[in-house]
C-alpha positions as a Markdown table, in Angstrom:
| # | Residue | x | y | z |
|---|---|---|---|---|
| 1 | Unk | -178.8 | 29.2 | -122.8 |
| 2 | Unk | -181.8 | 28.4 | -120.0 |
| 3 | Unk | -182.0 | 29.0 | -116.9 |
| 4 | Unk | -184.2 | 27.3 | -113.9 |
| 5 | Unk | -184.8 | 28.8 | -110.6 |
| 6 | Unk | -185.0 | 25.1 | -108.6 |
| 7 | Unk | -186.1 | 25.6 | -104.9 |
| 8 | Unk | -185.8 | 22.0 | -102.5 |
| 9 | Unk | -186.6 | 22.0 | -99.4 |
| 10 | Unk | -186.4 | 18.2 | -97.6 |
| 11 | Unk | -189.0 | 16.1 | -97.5 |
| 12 | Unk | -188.4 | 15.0 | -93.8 |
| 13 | Unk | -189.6 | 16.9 | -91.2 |
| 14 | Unk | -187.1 | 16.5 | -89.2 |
| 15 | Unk | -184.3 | 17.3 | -91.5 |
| 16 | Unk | -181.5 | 19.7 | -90.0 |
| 17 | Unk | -181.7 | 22.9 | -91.8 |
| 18 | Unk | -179.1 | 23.5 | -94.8 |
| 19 | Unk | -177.0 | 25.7 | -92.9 |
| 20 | Unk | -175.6 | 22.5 | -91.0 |
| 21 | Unk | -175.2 | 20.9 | -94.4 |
| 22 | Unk | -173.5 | 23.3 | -96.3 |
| 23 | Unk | -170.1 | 21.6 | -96.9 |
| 24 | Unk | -172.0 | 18.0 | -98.2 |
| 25 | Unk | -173.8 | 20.4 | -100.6 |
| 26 | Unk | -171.2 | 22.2 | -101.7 |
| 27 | Unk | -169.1 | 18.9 | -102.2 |
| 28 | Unk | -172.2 | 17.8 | -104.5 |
| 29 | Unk | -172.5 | 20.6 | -106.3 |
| 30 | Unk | -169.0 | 20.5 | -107.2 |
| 31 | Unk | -169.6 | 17.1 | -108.4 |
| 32 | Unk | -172.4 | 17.4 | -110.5 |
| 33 | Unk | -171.1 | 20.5 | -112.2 |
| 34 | Unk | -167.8 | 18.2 | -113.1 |
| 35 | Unk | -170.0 | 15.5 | -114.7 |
| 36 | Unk | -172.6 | 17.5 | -116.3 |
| 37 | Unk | -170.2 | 19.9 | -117.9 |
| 38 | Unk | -169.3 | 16.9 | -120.0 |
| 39 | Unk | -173.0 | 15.5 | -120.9 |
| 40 | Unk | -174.1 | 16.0 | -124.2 |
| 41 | Unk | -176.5 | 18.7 | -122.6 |
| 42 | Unk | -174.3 | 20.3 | -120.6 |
| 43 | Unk | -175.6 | 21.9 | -117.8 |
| 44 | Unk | -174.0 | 23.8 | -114.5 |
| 45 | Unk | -175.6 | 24.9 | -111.5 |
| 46 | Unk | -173.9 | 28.6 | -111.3 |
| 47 | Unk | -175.6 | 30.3 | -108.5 |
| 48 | Unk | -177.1 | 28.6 | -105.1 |
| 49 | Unk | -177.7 | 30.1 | -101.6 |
| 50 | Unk | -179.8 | 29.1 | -98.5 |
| 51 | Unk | -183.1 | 30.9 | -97.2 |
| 52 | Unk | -182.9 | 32.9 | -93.8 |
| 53 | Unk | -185.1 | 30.4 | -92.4 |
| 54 | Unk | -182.4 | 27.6 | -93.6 |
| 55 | Unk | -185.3 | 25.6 | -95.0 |
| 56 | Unk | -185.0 | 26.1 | -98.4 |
| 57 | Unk | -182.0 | 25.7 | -100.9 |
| 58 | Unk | -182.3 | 27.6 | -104.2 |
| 59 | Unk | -180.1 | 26.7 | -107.1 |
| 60 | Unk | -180.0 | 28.3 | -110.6 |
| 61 | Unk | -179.7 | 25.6 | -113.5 |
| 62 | Unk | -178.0 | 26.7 | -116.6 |
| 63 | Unk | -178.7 | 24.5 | -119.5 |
| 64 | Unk | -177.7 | 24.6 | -123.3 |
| 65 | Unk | -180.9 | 22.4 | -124.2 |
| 66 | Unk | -184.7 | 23.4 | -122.8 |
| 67 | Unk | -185.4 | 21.5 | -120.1 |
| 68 | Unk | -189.0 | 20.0 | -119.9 |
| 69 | Unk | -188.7 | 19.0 | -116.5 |
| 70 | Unk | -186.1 | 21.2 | -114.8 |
| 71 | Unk | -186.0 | 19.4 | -111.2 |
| 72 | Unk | -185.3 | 16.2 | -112.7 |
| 73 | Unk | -181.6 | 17.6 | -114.1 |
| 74 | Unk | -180.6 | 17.3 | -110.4 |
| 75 | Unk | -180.9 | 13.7 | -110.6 |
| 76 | Unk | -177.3 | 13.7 | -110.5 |
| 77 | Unk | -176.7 | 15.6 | -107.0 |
| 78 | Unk | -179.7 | 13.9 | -105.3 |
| 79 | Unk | -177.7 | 10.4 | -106.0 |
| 80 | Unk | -174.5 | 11.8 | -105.1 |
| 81 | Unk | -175.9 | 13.0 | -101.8 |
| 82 | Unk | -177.5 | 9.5 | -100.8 |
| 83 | Unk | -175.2 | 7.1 | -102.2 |
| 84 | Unk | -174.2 | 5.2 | -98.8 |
| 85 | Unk | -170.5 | 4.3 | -100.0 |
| 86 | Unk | -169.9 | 7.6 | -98.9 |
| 87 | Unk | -169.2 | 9.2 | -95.9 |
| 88 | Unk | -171.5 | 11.8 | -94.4 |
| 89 | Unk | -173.9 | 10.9 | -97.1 |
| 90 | Unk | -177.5 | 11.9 | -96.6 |
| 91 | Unk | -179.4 | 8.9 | -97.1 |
| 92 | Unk | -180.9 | 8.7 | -93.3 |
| 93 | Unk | -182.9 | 11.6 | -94.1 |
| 94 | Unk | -185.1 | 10.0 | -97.0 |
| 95 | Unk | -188.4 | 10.3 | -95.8 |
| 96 | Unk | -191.4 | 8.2 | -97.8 |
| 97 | Unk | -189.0 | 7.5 | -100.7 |
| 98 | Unk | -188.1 | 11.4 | -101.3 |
| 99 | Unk | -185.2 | 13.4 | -100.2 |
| 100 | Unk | -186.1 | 16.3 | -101.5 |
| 101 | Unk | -189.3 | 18.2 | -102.7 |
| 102 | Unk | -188.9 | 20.8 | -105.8 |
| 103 | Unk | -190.3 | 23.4 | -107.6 |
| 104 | Unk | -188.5 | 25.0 | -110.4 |
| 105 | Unk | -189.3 | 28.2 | -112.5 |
| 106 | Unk | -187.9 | 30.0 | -115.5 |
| 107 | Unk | -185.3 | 32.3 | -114.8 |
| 108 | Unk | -185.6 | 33.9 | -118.8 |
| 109 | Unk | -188.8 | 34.0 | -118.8 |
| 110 | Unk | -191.5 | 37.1 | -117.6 |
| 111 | Unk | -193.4 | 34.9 | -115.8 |
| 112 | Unk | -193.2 | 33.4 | -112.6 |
| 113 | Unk | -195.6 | 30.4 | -112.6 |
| 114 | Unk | -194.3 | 26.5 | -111.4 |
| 115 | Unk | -193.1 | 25.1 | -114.6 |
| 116 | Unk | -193.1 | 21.7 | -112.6 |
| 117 | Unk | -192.9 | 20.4 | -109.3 |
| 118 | Unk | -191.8 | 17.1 | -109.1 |
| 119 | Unk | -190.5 | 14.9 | -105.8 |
| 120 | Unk | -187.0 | 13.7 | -106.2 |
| 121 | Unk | -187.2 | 10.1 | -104.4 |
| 122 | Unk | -184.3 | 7.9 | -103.7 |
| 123 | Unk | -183.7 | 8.1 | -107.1 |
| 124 | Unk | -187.0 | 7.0 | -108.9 |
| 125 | Unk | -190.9 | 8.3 | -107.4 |
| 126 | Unk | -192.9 | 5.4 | -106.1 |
| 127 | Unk | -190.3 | 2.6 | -106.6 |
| 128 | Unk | -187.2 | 2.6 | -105.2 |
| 129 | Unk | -183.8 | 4.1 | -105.2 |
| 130 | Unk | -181.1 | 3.5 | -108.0 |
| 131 | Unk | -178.1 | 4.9 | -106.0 |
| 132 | Unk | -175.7 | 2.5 | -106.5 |
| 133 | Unk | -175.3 | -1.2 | -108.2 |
| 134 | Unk | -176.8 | -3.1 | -106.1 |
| 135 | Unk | -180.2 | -1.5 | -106.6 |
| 136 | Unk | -179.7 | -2.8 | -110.6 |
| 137 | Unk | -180.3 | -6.4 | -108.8 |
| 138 | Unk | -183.0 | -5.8 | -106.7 |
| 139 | Unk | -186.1 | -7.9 | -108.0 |
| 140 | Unk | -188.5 | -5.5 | -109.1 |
| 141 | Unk | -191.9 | -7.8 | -109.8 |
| 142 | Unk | -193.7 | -6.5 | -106.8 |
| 143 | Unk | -193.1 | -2.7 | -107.3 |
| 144 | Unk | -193.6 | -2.4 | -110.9 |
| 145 | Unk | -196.8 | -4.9 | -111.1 |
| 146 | Unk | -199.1 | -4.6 | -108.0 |
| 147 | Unk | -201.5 | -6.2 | -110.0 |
| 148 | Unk | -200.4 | -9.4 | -109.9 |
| 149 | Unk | -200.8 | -12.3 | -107.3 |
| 150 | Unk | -198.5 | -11.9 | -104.3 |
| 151 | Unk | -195.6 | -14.0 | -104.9 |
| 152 | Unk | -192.4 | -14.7 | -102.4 |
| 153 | Unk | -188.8 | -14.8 | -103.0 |
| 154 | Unk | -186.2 | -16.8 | -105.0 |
| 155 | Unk | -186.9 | -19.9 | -107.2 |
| 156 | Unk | -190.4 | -20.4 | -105.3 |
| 157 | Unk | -191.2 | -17.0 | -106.2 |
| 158 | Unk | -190.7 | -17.1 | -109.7 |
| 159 | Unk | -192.6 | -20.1 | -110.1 |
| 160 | Unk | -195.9 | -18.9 | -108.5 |
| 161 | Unk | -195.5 | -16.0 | -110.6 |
| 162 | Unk | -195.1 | -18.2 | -113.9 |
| 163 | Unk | -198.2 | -20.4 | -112.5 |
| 164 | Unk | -200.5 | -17.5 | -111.3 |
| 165 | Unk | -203.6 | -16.9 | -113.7 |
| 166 | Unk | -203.4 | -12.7 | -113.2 |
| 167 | Unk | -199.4 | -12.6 | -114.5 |
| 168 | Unk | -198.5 | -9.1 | -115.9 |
| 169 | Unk | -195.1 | -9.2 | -117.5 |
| 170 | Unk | -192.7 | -7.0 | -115.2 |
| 171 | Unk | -190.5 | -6.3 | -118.4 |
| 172 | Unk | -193.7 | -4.7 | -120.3 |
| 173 | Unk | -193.3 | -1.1 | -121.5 |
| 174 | Unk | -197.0 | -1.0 | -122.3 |
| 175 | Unk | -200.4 | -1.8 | -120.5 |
| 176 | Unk | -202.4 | -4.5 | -122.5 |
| 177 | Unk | -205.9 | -3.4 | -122.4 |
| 178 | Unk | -208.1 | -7.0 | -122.8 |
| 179 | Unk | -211.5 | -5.1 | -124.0 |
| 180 | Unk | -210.2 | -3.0 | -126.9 |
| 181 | Unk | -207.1 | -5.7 | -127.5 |
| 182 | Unk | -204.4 | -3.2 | -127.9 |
| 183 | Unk | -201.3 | -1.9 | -125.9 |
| 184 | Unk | -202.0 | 2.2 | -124.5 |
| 185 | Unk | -200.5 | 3.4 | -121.6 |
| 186 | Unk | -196.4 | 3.0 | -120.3 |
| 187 | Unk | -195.6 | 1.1 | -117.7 |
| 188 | Unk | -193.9 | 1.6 | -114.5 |
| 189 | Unk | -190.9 | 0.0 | -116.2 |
| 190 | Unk | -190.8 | 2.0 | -119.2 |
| 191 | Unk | -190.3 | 5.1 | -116.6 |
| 192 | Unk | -187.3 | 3.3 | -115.3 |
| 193 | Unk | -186.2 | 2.9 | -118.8 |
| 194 | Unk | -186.2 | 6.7 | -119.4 |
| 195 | Unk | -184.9 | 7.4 | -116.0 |
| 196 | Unk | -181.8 | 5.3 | -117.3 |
| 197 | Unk | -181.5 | 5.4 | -121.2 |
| 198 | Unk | -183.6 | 8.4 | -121.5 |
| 199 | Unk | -185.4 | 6.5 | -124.2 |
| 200 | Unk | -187.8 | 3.8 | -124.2 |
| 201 | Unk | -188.0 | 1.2 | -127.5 |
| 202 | Unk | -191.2 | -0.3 | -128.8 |
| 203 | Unk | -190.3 | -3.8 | -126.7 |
| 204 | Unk | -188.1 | -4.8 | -124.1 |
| 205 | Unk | -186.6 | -8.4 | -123.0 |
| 206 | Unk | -185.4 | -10.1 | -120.4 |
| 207 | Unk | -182.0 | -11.5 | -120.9 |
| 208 | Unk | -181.2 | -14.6 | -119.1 |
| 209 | Unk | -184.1 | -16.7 | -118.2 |
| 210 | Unk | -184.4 | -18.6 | -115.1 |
| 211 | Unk | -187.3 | -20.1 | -116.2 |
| 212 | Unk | -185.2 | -22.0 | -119.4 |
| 213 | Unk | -183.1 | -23.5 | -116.2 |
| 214 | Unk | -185.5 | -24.7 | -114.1 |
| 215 | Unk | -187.5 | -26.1 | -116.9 |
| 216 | Unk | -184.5 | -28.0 | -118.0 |
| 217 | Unk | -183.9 | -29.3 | -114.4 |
| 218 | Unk | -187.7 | -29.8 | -113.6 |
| 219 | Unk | -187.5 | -32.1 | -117.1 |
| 220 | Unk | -185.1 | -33.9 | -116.2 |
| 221 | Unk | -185.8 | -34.6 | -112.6 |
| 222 | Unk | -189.3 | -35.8 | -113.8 |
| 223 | Unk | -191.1 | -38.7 | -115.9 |
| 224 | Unk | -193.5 | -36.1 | -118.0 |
| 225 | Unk | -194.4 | -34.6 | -114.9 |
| 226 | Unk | -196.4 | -31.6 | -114.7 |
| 227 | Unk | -196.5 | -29.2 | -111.7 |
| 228 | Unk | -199.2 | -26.3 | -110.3 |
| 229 | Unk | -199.8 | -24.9 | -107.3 |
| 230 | Unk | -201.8 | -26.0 | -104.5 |
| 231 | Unk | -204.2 | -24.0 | -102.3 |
| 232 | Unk | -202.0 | -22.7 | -100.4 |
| 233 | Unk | -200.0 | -21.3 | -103.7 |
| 234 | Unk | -197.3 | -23.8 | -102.9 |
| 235 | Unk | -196.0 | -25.6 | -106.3 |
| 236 | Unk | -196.1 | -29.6 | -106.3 |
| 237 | Unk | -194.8 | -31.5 | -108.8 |
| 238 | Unk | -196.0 | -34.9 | -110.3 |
| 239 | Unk | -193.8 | -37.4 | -110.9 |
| 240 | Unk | -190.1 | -36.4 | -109.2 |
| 241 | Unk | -188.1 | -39.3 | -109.9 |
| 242 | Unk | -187.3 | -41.4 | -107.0 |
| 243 | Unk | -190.2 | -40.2 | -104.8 |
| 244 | Unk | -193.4 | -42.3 | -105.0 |
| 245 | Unk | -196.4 | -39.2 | -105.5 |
| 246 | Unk | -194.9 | -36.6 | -106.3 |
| 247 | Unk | -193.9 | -33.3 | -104.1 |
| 248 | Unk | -193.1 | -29.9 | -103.1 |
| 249 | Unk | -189.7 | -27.9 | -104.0 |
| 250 | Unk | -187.9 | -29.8 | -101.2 |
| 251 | Unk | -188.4 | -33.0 | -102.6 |
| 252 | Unk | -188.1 | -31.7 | -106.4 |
| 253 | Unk | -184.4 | -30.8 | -105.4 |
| 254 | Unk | -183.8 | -33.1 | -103.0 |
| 255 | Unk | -180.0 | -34.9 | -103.2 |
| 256 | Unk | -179.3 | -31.0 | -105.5 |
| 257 | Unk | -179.4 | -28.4 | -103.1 |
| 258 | Unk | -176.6 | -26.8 | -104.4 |
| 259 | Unk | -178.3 | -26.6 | -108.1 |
| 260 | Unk | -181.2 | -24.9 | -105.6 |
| 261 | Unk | -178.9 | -22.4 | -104.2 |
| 262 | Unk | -177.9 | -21.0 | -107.8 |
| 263 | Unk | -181.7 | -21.2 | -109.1 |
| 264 | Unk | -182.9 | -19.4 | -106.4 |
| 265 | Unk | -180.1 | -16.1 | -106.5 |
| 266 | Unk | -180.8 | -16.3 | -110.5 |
| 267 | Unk | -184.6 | -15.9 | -109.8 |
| 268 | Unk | -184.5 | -13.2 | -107.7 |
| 269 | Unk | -182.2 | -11.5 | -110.5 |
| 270 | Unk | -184.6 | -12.8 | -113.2 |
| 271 | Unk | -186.7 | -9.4 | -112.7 |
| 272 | Unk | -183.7 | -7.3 | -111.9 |
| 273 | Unk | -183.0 | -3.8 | -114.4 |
| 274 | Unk | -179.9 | -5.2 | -114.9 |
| 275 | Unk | -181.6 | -8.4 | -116.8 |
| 276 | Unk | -184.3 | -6.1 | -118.8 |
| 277 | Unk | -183.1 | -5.1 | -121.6 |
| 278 | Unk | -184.7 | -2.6 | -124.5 |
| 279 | Unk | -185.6 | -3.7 | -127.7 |
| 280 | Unk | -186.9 | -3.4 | -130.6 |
| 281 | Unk | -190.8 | -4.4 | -131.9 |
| 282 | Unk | -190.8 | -7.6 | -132.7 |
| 283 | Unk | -187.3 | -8.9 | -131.1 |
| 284 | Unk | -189.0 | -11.8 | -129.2 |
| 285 | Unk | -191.7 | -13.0 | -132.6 |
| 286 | Unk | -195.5 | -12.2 | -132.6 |
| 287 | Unk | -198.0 | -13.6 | -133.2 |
| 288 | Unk | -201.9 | -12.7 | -134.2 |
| 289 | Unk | -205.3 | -13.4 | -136.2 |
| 290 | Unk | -205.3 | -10.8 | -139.7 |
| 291 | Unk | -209.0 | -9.2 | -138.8 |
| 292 | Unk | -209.4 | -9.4 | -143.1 |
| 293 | Unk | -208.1 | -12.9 | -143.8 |
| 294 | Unk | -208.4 | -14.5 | -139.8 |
| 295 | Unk | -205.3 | -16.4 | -140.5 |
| 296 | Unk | -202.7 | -16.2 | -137.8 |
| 297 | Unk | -199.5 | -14.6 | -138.8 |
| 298 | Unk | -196.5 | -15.8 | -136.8 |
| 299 | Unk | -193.3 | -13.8 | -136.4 |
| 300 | Unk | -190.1 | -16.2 | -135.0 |
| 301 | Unk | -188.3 | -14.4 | -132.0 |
| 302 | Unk | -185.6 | -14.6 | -129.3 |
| 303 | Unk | -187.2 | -17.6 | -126.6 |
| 304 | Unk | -188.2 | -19.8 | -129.2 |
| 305 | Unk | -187.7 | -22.8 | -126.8 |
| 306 | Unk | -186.9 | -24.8 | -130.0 |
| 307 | Unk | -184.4 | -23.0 | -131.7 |
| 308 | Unk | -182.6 | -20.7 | -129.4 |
| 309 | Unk | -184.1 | -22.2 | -125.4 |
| 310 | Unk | -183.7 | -18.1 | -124.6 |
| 311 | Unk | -179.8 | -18.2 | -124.1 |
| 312 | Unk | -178.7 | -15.3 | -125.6 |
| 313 | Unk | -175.6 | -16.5 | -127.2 |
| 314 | Unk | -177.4 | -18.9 | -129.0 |
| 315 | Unk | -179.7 | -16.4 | -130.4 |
| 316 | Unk | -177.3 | -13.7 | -131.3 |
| 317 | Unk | -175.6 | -16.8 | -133.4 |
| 318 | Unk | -178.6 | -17.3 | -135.5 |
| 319 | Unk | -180.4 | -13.9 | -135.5 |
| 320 | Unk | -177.3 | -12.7 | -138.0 |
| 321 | Unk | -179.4 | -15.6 | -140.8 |
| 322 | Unk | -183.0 | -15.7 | -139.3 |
| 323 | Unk | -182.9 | -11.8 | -137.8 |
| 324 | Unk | -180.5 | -9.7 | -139.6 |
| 325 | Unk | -182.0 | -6.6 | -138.6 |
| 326 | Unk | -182.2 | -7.1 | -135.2 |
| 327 | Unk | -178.2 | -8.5 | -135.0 |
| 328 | Unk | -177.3 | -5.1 | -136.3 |
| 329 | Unk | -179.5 | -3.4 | -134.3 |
| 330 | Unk | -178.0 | -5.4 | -131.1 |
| 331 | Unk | -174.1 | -4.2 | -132.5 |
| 332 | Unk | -175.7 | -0.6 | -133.6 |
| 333 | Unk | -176.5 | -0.3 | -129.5 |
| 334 | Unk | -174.0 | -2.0 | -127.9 |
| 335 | Unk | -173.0 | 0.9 | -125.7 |
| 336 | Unk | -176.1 | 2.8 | -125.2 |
| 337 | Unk | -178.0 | -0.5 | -124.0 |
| 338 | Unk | -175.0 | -2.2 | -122.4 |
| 339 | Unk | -175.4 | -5.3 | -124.6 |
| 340 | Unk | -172.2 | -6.5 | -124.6 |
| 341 | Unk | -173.5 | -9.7 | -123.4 |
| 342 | Unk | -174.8 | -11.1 | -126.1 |
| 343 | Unk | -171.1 | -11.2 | -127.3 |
| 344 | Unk | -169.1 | -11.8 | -124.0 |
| 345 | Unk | -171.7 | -14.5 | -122.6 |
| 346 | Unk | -170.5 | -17.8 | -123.5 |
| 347 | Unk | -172.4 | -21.2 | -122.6 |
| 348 | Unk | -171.5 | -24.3 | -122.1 |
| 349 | Unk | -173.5 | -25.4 | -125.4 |
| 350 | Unk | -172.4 | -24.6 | -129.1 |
| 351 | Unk | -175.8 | -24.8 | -130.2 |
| 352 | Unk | -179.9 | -25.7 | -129.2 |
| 353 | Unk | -179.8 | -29.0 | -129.6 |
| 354 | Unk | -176.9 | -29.6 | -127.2 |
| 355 | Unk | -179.0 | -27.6 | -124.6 |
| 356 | Unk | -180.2 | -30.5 | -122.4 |
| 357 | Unk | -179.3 | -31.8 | -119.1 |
| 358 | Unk | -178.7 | -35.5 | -118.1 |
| 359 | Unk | -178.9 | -35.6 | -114.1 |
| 360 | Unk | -177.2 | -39.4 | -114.9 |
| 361 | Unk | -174.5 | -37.4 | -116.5 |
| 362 | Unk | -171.4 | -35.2 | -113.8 |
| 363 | Unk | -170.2 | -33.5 | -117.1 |
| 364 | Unk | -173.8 | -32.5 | -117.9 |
| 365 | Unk | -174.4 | -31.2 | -114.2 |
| 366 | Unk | -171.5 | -29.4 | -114.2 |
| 367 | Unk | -171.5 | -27.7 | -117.4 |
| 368 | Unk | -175.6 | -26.8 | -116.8 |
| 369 | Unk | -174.5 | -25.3 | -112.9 |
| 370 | Unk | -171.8 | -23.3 | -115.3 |
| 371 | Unk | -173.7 | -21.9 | -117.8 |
| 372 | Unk | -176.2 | -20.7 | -114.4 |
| 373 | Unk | -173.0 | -19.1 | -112.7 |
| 374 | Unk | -171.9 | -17.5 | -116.3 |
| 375 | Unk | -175.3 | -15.9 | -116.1 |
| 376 | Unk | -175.4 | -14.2 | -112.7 |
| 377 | Unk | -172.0 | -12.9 | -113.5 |
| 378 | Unk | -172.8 | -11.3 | -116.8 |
| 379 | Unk | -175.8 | -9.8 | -114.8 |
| 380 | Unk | -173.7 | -8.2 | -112.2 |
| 381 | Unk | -171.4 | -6.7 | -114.7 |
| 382 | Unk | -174.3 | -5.1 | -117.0 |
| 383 | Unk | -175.6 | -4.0 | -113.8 |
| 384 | Unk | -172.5 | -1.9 | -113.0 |
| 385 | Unk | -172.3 | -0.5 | -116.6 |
| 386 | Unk | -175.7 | 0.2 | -116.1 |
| 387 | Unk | -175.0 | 2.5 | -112.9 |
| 388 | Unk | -172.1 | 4.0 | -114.5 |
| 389 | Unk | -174.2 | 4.4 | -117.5 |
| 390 | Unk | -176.5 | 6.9 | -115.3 |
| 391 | Unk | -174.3 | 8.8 | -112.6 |
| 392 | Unk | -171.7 | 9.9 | -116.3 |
| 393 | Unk | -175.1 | 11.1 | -117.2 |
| 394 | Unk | -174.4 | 9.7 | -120.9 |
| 395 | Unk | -177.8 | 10.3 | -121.7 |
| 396 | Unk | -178.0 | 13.8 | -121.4 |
C-alpha cells in the first residue's frame, strides 16, 4: 500500500475556513471512499483533520497502486463538492477556475519534498469544469484551440470555423508542426481524454457531423453555389434558390427556420466531449507522399463523403468488409469509450446513396430533420455515460 500526505487549502481568498465546512467535507469524504473502494485502484482517504488556523485540510491517501500524481486521486471529492445539483454544494467558492490548491507528499517514504503540487480546477486546469452532464455539451472550440480565428456560436459559428484559413482541429490529440511535417506534442484535448478515459489513442473522431447536414441542406438549397465569408467574417452564399444574388444565413434558410433551429443546437454540440470520440490511427483514412517512391498512398476512412457522408451507422455497416480491424476494435471498446452509438444510432437512410435531401420532397424533409434529432439525442445520452463513466471512477 501507499500513502500521500495531500494538504488543500482554497483557492479563494475569501473562503470560510474548514471548520464551518466540516459536515459538506465529511459528507464527501464518505462519498469518495464508497466509490473508490470499488475502482480498480482502490483507494481510501483514512485519516483527515483541519489546521488550527482552519486554513488547511490534510488528508492521508491510501492507495493499492503508486500514484504519480497524488492530488489528482481527489478528483472524485472536488466534483462531489461543486456539483450544483446538490444542496450546500461548494461551487460559489471557485475562484479563477480552481477550488482548491494542493500539495501532496509521501507518507512511506524518508523524505519530505513536494512530490507534486497541482490546482484542482472545476474539474479540469485551464478549461472548464466537468461536474455534471451538461458540461459533456458545452462547445469546446474556443478553450482547447486559442489559436484559431475567433468564431461565434451555433450554425454561424461552425461555418466560419470550417471557412477560416488558421483552422486547428478541436478533436486533435497532437500538435501538427508545419516546418518539420510531423505530429509532437498533446493537445489540450488529449488532457481531457485522460482526465476521462485515463488513456489517450493514436486518433480521435468526431461522431456526428454537422457539417455532412448543412452541406446536404446548403446543396440542395443552391444551384452549384459556393459560399465564403465576407469582410466582416459573415458567410454569403451564391446562388440560394429563389433569391436573385445570392445571400447571408437569413436568406439561405429563409421559408426553413425550423431546419435552422436544429442545425444550430447540433453545431454547438458538434465540438462537444460527448461528440469526440477516441480512436484508433488510421480510423478516418490518410493520406501522404512515400519520401522513396513520392507516390501518394491513400488510406479509406470514416467521412469518406462518398461512401459513408460521416454518419456513423453507415460506416459501422461497411467498416465490418472495408475495415475489419477497426469494427472489432469499435465492439472490443464499447464500454470503455461509450460507443454504443454506432450500434443504437439509426438513420433514416439504409445506405450512402439514399443520403440526399430533396427540399421539393415533405418525406425527404422530414426524414433529413429526423436523422438531425436522432443525432442530438444519441449525443446527450453518450454524454451522460460519459459523466457516469468518470464520477464511478471506472478508470482507476
Amino acid at each position: 500500500m501507499y500513502r500521500y500526505r495531500i494538504n488543500m487549502q482554497f483557492a479563494n481568498p475569501n473562503a470560510p475556513q474548514f471548520i464551518e465546512l466540516k459536515k459538506e467535507m465529511d459528507e464527501a469524504i464518505r462519498y469518495f471512499n464508497t466509490k473508490s473502494l470499488i475502482a480498480r485502484n482502490p483507494k481510501e482517504i483514512e485519516q483527515y483533520q483541519i489546521s488550527d488556523d482552519g486554513e488547511t485540510f490534510t488528508v492521508v491517501l491510501k492507495s493499492k497502486a503508486k500514484l504519480p500524481v497524488p492530488a489528482k486521486a481527489l478528483r472524485l471529492l472536488t466534483i462531489y463538492l461543486i456539483d450544483d445539483t446538490k444542496k450546500n454544494n461548494l461551487s460559489h467558492l471557485i475562484y479563477g477556475k480552481q477550488l482548491f490548491k494542493m500539495n501532496a507528499v509521501s507518507v512511506d517514504s524518508n523524505t519530505t519534498n513536494i512530490i507534486t503540487t497541482t490546482s484542482v480546477s472545476k474539474e479540469k486546469d485551464n478549461v472548464f469544469s466537468l461536474s455534471t452532464p451538461r458540461d459533456f455539451l458545452k462547445c469546446i472550440r474556443k478553450d482547447v484551440c486559442s489559436e484559431n480565428d475567433f468564431t461565434q456560436s451555433g450554425l454561424l459559428g461552425l461555418i466560419q470555423y470550417k471557412l477560416s484559413s488558421t483552422t486547428v482541429d478541436p478533436d486533435a490529440m497532437y500538435y501538427y508542426n508545419n516546418k518539420k511535417q510531423c505530429y509532437e506534442g498533446k493537445t489540450k484535448t488529449a488532457e481531457l481524454f485522460e482526465m476521462i478515459y485515463n488513456h489517450v489513442e493514436e486518433s480521435s473522431d468526431t461522431i456526428f457531423n454537422c457539417w455532412t447536414f448543412f452541406r446536404l441542406f446548403f446543396e440542395a438549397r443552391t444551384q452549384n453555389g459556393r459560399m465564403y465569408l465576407n469582410e466582416k467574417q459573415q458567410p454569403f452564399f451564391d446562388n440560394i434558390i429563389g433569391h436573385t444574388g445570392g445571400g447571408d444565413l437569413v436568406a439561405l434558410f429563409n421559408g426553413y427556420e425550423d431546419v435552422l433551429s436544429l442545425l444550430n443546437e447540433m453545431a454547438d454540440l458538434h465540438h462537444c466531449l460527448a461528440n469526440m470520440m477516441p480512436a484508433p490511427k488510421g480510423f478516418n483514412g490518410y493520406s501522404y507522399q512515400c519520401k522513396y517512391s513520392r507516390d501518394y498512398v491513400t488510406h479509406d476512412g470514416k467521412g469518406n463523403y462518398k461512401k459513408d457522408k460521416d454518419m456513423p451507422d453507415i460506416y459501422f455497416k461497411r467498416s465490418i468488409n472495408d475495415f475489419p480491424d477497426y469494427y472489432h476494435w469499435i465492439l472490443n471498446n464499447k464500454k470503455r469509450y461509450c460507443l454504443c452509438f454506432f450500434e443504437e444510432y439509426i438513420s433514416p437512410w439504409k445506405n450512402v446513396d439514399d443520403v440526399r435531401l430533396d427540399l421539393s420532397k415533405h418525406d425527404s424533409i422530414i426524414k433529413y430533420k429526423d436523422a438531425i434529432v436522432s443525432s442530438i439525442e444519441c449525443i446527450y445520452k453518450r454524454a451522460t455515460q460519459l459523466y457516469l463513466l468518470m464520477t464511478k471512477n471506472e478508470k482507476f
